[in-house]
N, C-alpha and C positions, 0 to 999 in steps of 0.2 A: 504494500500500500504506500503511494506518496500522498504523507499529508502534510499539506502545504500552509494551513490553516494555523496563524499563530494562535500559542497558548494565552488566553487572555487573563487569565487570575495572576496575579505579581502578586508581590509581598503583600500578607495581608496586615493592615494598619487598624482597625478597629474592631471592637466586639458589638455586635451587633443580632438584633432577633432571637428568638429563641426555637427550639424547635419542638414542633406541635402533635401531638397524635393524630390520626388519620381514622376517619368513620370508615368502619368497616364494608357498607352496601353503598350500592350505587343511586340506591332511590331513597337514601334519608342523610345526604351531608349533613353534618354539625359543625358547628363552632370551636372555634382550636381548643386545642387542651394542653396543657403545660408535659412533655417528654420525660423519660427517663433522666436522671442527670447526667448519666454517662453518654447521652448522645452527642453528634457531631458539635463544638464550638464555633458558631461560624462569625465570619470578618468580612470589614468591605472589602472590596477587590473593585471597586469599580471603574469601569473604563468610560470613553468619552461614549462606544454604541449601546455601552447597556450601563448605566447609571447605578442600579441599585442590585448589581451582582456583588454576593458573597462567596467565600470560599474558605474550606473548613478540610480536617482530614482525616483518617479513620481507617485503625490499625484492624486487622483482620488475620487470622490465621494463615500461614503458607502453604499447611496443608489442615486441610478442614477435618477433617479424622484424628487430627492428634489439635482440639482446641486451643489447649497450655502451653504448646510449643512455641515455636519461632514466628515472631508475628511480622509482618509488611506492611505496606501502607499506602491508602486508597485514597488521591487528591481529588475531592468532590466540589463542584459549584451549586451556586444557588441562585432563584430569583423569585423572589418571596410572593408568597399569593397576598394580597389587599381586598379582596373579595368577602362579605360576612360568609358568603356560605362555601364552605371549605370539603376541596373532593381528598385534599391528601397529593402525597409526593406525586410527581410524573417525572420519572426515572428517562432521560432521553440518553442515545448510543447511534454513533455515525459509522460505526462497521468498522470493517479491516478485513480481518484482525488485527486491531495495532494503532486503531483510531484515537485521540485525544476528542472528549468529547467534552470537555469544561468548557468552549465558544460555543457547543451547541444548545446550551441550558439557555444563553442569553437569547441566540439565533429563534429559535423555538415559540420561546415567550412573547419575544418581541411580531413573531409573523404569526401565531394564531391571532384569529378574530381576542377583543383587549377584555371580552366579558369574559372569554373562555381561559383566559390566561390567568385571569385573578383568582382564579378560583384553586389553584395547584401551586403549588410549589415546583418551580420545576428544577429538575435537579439533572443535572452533566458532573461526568465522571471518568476520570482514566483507569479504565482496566489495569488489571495486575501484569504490572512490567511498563507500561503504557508511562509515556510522558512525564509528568510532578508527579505520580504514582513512584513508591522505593522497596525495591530497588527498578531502576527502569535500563532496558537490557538496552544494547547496544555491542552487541558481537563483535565485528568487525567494521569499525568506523574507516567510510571510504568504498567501500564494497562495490560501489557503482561509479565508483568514480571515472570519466570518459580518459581514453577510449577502450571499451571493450573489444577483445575478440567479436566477430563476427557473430550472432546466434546463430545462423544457419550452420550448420555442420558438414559442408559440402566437400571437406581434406578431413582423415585420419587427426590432424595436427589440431587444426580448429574445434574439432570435437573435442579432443584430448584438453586444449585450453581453458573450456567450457567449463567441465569436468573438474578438474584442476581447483577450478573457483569455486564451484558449487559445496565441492568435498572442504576447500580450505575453508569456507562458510563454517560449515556444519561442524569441522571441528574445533573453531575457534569460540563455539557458540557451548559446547561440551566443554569446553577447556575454563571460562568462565563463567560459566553458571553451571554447574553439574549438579547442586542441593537444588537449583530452581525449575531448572527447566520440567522434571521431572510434574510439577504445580500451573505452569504453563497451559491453561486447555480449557476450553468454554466448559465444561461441567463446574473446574473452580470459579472461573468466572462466574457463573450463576450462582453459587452460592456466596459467593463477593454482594451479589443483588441482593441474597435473602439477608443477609449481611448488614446492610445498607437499611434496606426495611426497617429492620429492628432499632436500629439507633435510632432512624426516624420519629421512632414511635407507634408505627403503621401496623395496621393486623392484614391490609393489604400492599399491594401494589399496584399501582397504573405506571405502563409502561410503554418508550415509544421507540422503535429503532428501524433505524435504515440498513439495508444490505446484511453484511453479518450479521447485525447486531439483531435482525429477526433470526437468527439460528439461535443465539442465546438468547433470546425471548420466549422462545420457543421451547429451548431446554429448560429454563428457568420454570415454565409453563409443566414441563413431564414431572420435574421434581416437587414442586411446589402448586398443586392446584389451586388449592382450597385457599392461596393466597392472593391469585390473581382478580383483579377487579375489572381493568380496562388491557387493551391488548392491543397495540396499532401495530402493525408490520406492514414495513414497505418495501419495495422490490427484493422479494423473499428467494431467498436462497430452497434450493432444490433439497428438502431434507433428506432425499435418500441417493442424493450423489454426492456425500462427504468423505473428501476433499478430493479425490483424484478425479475421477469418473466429473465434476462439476468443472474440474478445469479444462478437460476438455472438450465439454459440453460448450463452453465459453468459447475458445477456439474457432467453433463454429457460428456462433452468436457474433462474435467480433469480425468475422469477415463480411459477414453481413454488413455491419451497420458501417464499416471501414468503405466499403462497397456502394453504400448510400452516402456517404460525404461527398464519395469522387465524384459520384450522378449529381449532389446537388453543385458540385464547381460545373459539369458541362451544365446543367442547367444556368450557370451565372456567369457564362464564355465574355460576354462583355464584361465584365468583372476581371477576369484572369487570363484572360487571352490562351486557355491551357485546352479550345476543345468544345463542340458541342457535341462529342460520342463519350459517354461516359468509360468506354471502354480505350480508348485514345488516352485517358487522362487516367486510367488506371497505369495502363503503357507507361505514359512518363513519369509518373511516381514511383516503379518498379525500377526501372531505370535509374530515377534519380538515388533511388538507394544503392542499386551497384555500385554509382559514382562515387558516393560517401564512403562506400566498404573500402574503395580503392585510395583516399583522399577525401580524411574527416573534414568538414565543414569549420570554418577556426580552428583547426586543431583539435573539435572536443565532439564533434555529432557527428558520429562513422553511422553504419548500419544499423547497430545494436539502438544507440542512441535517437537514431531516426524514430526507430519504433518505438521508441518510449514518449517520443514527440507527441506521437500523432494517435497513441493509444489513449489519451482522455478525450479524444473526438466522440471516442466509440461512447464514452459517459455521461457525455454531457452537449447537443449541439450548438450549445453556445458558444463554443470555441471554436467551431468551423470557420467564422468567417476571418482569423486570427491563423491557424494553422494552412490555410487558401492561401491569403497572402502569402507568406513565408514560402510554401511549394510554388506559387508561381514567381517571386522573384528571382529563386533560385534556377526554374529549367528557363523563363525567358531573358532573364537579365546578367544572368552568372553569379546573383548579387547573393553572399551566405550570409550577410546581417540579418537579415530577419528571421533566420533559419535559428541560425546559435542564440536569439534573443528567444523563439517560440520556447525551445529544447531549455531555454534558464528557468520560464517560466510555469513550463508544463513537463518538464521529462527528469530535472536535474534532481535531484534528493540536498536536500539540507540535514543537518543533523536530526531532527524532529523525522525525517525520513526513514534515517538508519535504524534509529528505535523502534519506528513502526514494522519496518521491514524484518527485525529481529523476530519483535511479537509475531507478526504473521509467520512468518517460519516456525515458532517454537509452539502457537497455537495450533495451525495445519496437521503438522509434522507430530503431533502428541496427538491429539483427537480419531485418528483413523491411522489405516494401516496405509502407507504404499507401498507399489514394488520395489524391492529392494535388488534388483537385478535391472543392470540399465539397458538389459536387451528389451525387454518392454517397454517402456519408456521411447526407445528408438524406434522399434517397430510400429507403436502407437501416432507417434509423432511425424513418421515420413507419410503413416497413410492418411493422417490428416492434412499434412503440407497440401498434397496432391490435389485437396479441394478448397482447403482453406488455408494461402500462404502468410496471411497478413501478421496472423499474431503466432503462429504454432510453438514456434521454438524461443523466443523471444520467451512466452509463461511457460516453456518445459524448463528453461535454466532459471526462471525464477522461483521454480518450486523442487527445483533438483536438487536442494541440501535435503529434501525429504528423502531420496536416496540413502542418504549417509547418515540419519539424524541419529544421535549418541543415547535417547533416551525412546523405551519401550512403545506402543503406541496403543490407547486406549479402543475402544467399540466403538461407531459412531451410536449416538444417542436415537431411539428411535421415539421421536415423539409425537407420535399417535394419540390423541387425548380427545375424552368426553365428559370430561368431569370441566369444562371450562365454561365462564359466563361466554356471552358472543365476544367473538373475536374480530376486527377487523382488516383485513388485508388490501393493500394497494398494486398495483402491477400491471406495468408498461407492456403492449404487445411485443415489443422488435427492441426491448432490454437487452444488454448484451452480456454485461455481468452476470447479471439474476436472471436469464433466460424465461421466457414466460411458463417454461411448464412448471419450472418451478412453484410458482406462485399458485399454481389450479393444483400439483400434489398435496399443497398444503394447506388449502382449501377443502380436498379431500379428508385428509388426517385431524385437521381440528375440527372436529364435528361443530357443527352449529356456527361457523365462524361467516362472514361476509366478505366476498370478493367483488372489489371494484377495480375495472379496467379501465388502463388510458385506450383507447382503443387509436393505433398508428402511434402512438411515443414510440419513443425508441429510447431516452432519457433514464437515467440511471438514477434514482431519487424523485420520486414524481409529487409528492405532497409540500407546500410552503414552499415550493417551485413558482406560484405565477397562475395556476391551474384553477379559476375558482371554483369548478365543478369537483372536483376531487376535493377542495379545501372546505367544500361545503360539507360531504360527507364528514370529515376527520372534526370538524366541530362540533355535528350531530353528535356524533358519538363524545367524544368528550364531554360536554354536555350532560347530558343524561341516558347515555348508554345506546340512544338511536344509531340502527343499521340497517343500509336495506334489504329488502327480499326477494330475489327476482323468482320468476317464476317457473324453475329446474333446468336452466339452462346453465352452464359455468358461470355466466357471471352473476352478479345483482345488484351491478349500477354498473351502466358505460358509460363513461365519459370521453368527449371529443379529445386529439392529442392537441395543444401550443400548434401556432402556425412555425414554419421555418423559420431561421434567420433568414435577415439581410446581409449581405456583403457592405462592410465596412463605408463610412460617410468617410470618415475619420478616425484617426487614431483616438478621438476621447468617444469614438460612437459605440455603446454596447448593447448586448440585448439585454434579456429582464436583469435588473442589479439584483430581488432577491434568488432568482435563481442562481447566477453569479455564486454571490454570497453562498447559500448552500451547497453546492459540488466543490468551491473550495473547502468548505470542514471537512465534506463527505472524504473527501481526496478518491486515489483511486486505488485500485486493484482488490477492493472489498467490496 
């Protein structure tokens, strides 16, 4: 995952607010009630976009089986409910594995309808290893640093380079964390949630997550019924493709929508001068990554790097009309300024990166089995090249320390559940991360839950995106527990997808700023 999104809680300077008990049922809120005293201490933290954000932090077991043991520590935010009638926390999570989610407590608060917000507490939090979270991992600082070997593996040497790096990951990741990683894995993370709960004061939870962060909603939801209140998952992860089998599901998802960018530059040729054959402009983007493999762009965007460019297009299209430029100044002008400036702002990792990138290895990599023979892996890999070249290898070397990973690998969770109030679901048809089947499995699996589609998104994050038909839905339910009921067909609300982008006015010309705003928290590869 790159998440690009600064951490917004700094030093915290004030004590402030107390923390509240949380009414148990959805259809009788009450008025706060004074906490345990050992719940979280929270402080202002407040910035210039969200004013009356606090941040507080809250030790937790490392391993949840031995309670007395070695404790860690779970950096939580706040943005306090002003509402008389009070629903209780709303726990929100921007995915990954590896996501900082302390900006999305503000993000959240501040983009629901302002009746809906007063009424919760809502709460952002870094996962264990994650961000102001301690210890927070960071393996091999640099890891991605340009220029990469090639991804494609098309010489014995280049593979072998690959290889090389995946393995020196995974043991550098063993070599400094060996007590931890073992703790590492959305099961602890979920009980990190039930965790949280309880200092709250809460005999429930309401809950809201993007991407991943519906898998641990999800799991949270197998272990913990009877505490769940509210339930939002948005572009849901395919619960019964964890974590191999969903990466390559993705593979195919991403050439897709990689596929649909290039169509929308021929559709905007007066724009880019790159083509009005969508297949012409596939051509010269293939190309133009040969060129790079042979003769990195500044010195720092070869092949590998390209595709890390141009891989948040597939999450977000708001970035189309930014990554356009860039490929077309490069095949008409020779110009690679715009290129190595795209790749700073969408492909580079900052240190907040490495860390993420740790977690999501050491969560993947723990959670499920992979093959540990990398003739699978290959064989897997070339027969998907073959239809879908865009991203194949580029995510088999990012999930390739899972080859080598130092510590055991847990069952995926199967959570199957009917003991749940309604649950709500979101999801994109032409997703490419969270692929749409995803979101109808798990539709299936939580009995009684409600599926709302963007019907044509392709958008990776579709709720407090810009969408008010979807955003209508999520305050319904927040609210007072409203979902719709379609009449036995997959879904039970469609909603229309966002029109396209435009092609840039100007360099200060953007599309929606809050969707903007959120796919930078979200970041990607979660």
């Amino acid at each position: 995952m790159r998440q690009r999104a600064a951490v917004l809680c700094g030093a915290a300077v004030i004590a402030a607010g107390t923390v509240t008990a949380v009414p148990a049922g959805a259809s009788a809120p009450r008025p706060a009630q004074a906490a345990p005293a050992a719940g979280p201490h929270w402080k202002k933290c407040a910035t210039e976009d969200y004013p009356t954000l606090q941040c507080a932090s809250l030790k937790v077991p490392l391993d949840h089986a031995r309670p007395r043991g070695r404790q860690i520590t779970l950096a939580l935010s706040r943005i306090p409910h002003t509402a008389e009638r009070y629903q209780g926390p709303l726990l929100v999570n921007p995915g990954g594995p590896g996501g900082s989610g302390l900006a999305l407590a503000g993000f959240v608060a501040s983009s629901l309808p302002a009746k809906v917000a007063a009424q919760y507490d809502v709460i952002g939090f870094d996962p264990r290893g994650v961000g102001r979270s301690s210890p927070a991992l960071d393996c091999r600082p640099g890891h991605f640093d340009p220029v990469r070997p090639d991804s494609l593996p098309d010489t014995p040497d280049v593979e072998q380079a690959n290889l090389t790096r995946a393995k020196s990951f995974a043991d550098a990741c063993g070599d400094k964390y060996a007590d931890v990683l073992p703790h590492i894995d959305t099961v602890s993370a979920a009980r990190d949630l039930d965790a949280i709960r309880a200092a709250l004061g809460s005999e429930k939870l309401n809950y809201f997550g993007y991407s991943y962060g519906t898998y641990l909603g999800a799991v949270y939801a197998k272990l913990y019924p009877d505490r769940v209140r509210r339930l939002v998952l948005d572009s849901v992860v395919g619960p019964d493709d964890v974590w191999y089998d969903a990466n390559l599901n993705q593979d195919l998802a991403f050439n897709d929508r990689h596929r649909a960018f290039l169509a929308w530059i021929a559709e905007h040729d007066a724009a880019y001068g790159l083509g009005t054959d969508p297949e012409r402009v596939e051509t010269a983007w293939y190309a133009m990554r040969a060129a790079l493999a042979k003769k990195p762009a500044g010195g720092k965007v070869g092949a590998s790097e390209l595709e890390d460019t141009y891989m948040p297009g597939g999450y977000y299209n708001g970035y189309w009309p930014y990554l356009a430029e860039a490929f077309a100044a490069y095949v008409n002008d020779g110009d690679t300024g715009p290129l190595v400036e795209a790749y700073d702002n969408f492909g580079a990792l900052d240190a907040s990166g490495d860390n993420g990138y740790s977690v999501y290895t050491a969560v993947e990599c723990r959670d499920a089995s992979w093959p540990r023979d990398w003739d699978e892996w290959r064989d897997d890999s070339w027969g998907l090249y073959e239809k879908a070249p865009f991203m194949v290898w580029n995510n088999a070397w990012y999930n390739a320390p899972c080859a080598f990973w130092p510590t055991e690998s847990r069952e995926p969770v199967d959570v199957a559940n009917d003991e749940l109030p309604p649950v709500l679901l979101f999801q994109a048809t032409g997703d490419a991360a969270t692929p749409y089947e995803g979101g109808v499995t798990a539709h299936r699996l939580l009995r009684g839950s409600s599926l709302v589609v963007e019907e044509g998104g392709g958008n990776h994050g579709i709720t407090l995106s810009g969408n008010d038909c979807l955003d209508e839905h999520l305050a319904a339910y927040l609210t007072d527990g409203t979902v719709p009921r379609g009449d036995g067909g997959v879904a039970d609300a469609v909603c229309a997808a966002l029109p396209e982008p435009k092609p840039l006015e100007s360099k200060a010309a953007s599309t929606s700023s809050r969707g903007s705003t959120l796919h930078g928290l979200l970041g990607f590869r979660g």
